[in-house]
N, C-alpha and C positions, 0 to 999 in steps of 0.2 A: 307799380305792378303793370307789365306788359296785357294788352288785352288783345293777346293775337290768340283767336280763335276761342272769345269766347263772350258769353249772351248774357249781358245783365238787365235786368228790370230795375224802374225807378218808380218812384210814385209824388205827385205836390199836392205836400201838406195841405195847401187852402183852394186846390181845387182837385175838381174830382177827373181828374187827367191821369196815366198811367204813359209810361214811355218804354223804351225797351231799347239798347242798343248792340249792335254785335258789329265783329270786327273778323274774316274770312280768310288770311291767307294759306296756311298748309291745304285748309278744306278743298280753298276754290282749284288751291294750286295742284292737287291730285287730282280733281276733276278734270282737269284740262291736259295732264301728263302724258294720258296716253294717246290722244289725238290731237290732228294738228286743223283746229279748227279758224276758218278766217276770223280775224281780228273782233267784226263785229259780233261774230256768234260768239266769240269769249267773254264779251261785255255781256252780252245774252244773259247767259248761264250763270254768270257772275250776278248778274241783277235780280235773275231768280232764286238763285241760293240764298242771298240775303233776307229776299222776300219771302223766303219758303220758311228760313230760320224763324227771322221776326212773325210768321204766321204761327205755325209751330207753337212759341211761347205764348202764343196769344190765349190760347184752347187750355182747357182743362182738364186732360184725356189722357190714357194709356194707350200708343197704337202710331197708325203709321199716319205722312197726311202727304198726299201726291199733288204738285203744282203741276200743270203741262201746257204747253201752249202747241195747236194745231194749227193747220193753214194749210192753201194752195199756194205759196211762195217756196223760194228755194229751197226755205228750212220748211221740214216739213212737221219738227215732231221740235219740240226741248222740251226735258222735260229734269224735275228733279222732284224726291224721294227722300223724305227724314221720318223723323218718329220724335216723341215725346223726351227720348234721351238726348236728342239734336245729334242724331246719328244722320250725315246725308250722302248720298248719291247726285250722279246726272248726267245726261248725255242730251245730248243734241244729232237729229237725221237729216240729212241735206239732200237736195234734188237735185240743183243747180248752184253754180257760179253766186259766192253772197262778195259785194262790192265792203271795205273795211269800213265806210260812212254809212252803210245802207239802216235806214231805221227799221224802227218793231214792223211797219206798217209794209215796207221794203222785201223783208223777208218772211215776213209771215203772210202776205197778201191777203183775204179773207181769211178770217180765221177766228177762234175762240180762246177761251182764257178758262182752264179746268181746274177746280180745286175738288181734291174727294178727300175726306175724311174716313179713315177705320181704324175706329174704336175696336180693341179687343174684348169690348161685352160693348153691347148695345150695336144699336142700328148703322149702319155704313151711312153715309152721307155724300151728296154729290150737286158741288155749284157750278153753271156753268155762266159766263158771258161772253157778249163778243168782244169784237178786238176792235174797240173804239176809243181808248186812249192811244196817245200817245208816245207813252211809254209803259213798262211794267209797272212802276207803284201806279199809275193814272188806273189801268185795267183791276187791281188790285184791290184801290178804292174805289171803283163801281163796283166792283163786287160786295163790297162791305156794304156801300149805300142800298145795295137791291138785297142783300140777304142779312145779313146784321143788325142795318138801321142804325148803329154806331160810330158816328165822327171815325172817322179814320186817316190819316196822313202818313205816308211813306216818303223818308228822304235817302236815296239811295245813289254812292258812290262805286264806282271799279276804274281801275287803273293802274299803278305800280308802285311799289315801295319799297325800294333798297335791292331793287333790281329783277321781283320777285311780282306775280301777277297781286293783286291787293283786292277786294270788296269789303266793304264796311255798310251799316247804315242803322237807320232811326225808326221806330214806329211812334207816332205817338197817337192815341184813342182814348175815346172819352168814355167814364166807368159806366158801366150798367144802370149803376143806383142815380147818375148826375141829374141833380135840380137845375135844370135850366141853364141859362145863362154862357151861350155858347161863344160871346166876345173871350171870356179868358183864354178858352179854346182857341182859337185864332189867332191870340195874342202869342198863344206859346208858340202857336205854329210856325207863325211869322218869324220869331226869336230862332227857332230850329231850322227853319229853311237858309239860314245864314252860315250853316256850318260847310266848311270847304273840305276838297277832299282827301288833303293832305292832313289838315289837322285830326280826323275823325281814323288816316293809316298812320299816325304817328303820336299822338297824347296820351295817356292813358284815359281813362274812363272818367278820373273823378278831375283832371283836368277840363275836359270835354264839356261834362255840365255845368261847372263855375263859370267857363265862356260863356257858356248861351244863357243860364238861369241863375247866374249872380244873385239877382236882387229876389229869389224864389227860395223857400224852404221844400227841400227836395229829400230824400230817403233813398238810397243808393242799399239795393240788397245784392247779395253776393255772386260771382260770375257762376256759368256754367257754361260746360265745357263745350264745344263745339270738334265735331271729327268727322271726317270721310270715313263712311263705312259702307262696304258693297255686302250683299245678301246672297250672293253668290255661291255657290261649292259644289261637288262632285255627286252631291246625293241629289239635290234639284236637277241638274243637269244627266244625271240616269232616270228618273222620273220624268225627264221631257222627252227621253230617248223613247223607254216603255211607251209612248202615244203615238210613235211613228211605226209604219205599217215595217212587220219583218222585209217583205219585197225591197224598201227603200234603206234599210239598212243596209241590208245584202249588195244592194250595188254600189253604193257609199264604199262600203268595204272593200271591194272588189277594184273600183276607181284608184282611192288612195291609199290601202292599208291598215286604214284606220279612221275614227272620226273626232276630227279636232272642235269641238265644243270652245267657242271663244265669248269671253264676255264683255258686252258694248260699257260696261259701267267701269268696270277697274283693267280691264286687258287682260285677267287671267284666261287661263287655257286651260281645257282639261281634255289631256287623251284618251282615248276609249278604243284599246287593239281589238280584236277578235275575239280572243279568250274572252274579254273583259264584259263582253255583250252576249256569250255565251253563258256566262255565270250570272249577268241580269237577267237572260231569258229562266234561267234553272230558278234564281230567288226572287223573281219578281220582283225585283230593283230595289233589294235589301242588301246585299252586297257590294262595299264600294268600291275594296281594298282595292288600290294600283297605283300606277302613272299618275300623278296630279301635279300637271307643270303650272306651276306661275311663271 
């Protein structure tokens, strides 16, 4: 079974460890379609997607859960968007010139590492730290260490596979309920840190773990799905219109003819003529019928 684009969890039998792996291409590769970002921000966004997946599965929640990374460097904003379905988004905002070597530290210059959680019942949630790893899984796991308290390890891959952008990767964390004994933990880790990143865009899953955890009794449950999905549509985008003062419509209009509403997450467009804004102002932006260019 191919595990292109999609998130299994695993569990070993004799310790109280839990793993999770996912495998990124269509996802990462729509994120990246519609813009042409330099090289290293494509590893960026690829290493968050993964990281955002394997968070995602980690939670036990109905609702969305936003990774972001800010700064004073080139890249000013990356950020990416899933939910509990492993439905994701992402984009990336640039200031300046990013070099294709330049690291987290390079392009983000000061900056923070945002995780917010929103549960659709219960209380919204918001972690923040700075940007003192190294890389994404290093910030990832401060994070866990300052708010979870939880062993946590992220091994994360991006790259290419069969000619096509690729991200893949590993969580592995230790259970809630674990007695002590955090050598097995480390043991595994070590065993996992040894996966390359061709084997992890090319094995299937149940290949993947026999490499590393041969000599382990391990529990392999069933994939789920992983997809790009934007939140986008014509009825939000008339609801953001409603908030802009009549005066700054009116000369928008006058300007171009119309107002093209473009979306930084999938490229869609949505046109908005005269009439169209006419008939928001009469239904208070219950009406949406028109023009809806993808």
């Amino acid at each position: 079974m191919s595990n292109s684009d999609l998130l299994y969890r695993y569990l070993f039998e004799k310790h109280d460890v839990r793993g999770e792996l996912v495998t990124l291409n269509e996802t990462y590769d729509h994120i990246l379609e519609n813009h042409d970002y330099p090289v290293a921000v494509q590893r960026l966004l690829g290493e968050m997607l993964v990281a955002t997946s394997l968070l995602t599965a980690t939670l036990k929640f109905d609702g969305d859960i936003t990774v972001q990374l800010q700064g004073d460097g080139p890249v000013k904003l990356a950020v990416i968007n899933g939910n509990n379905q492993q439905q994701m988004r992402g984009v990336a905002r640039l200031q300046a010139e990013v070099d294709d070597n330049a690291t987290l530290k390079q392009m983000l210059g000061n900056g923070y590492l945002v995780i917010t959680i929103m549960p659709k019942e219960g209380e919204r949630y918001q972690g923040v730290v700075g940007l003192e790893g190294e890389t994404v899984s290093e910030c990832i796991e401060a994070y866990f260490r300052q708010s979870e308290q939880l062993p946590t390890r992220l091994f994360i891959k991006t790259g290419a596979h069969q000619g096509k952008a690729a991200a893949a990767g590993i969580l592995l964390q230790v259970l809630p309920a674990h007695k002590g004994n955090d050598s097995e933990y480390e043991h595994l880790a070590m065993l996992t840190e040894t996966i390359k990143a061709e084997e992890l865009f090319s094995l299937n899953v149940e290949d993947i773990l026999y490499r590393l955890y041969h000599e382990e009794d391990v529990t392999l449950f069933e994939g789920q799905k992983v997809s790009f999905h934007c939140t986008c549509s014509r009825e939000r985008c008339a609801q953001a219109l409603i908030t802009i003062s009549p005066e700054e419509i009116d000369a928008l209009l006058t300007e171009e003819g119309h107002i093209d509403m473009h979306c930084d997450y999938c490229g869609s467009h949505y046109i908005f003529e005269k009439m169209d804004i006419e008939s928001l102002r009469l239904n208070g932006g219950t009406n949406m019928e028109s023009n809806n260019h993808h």
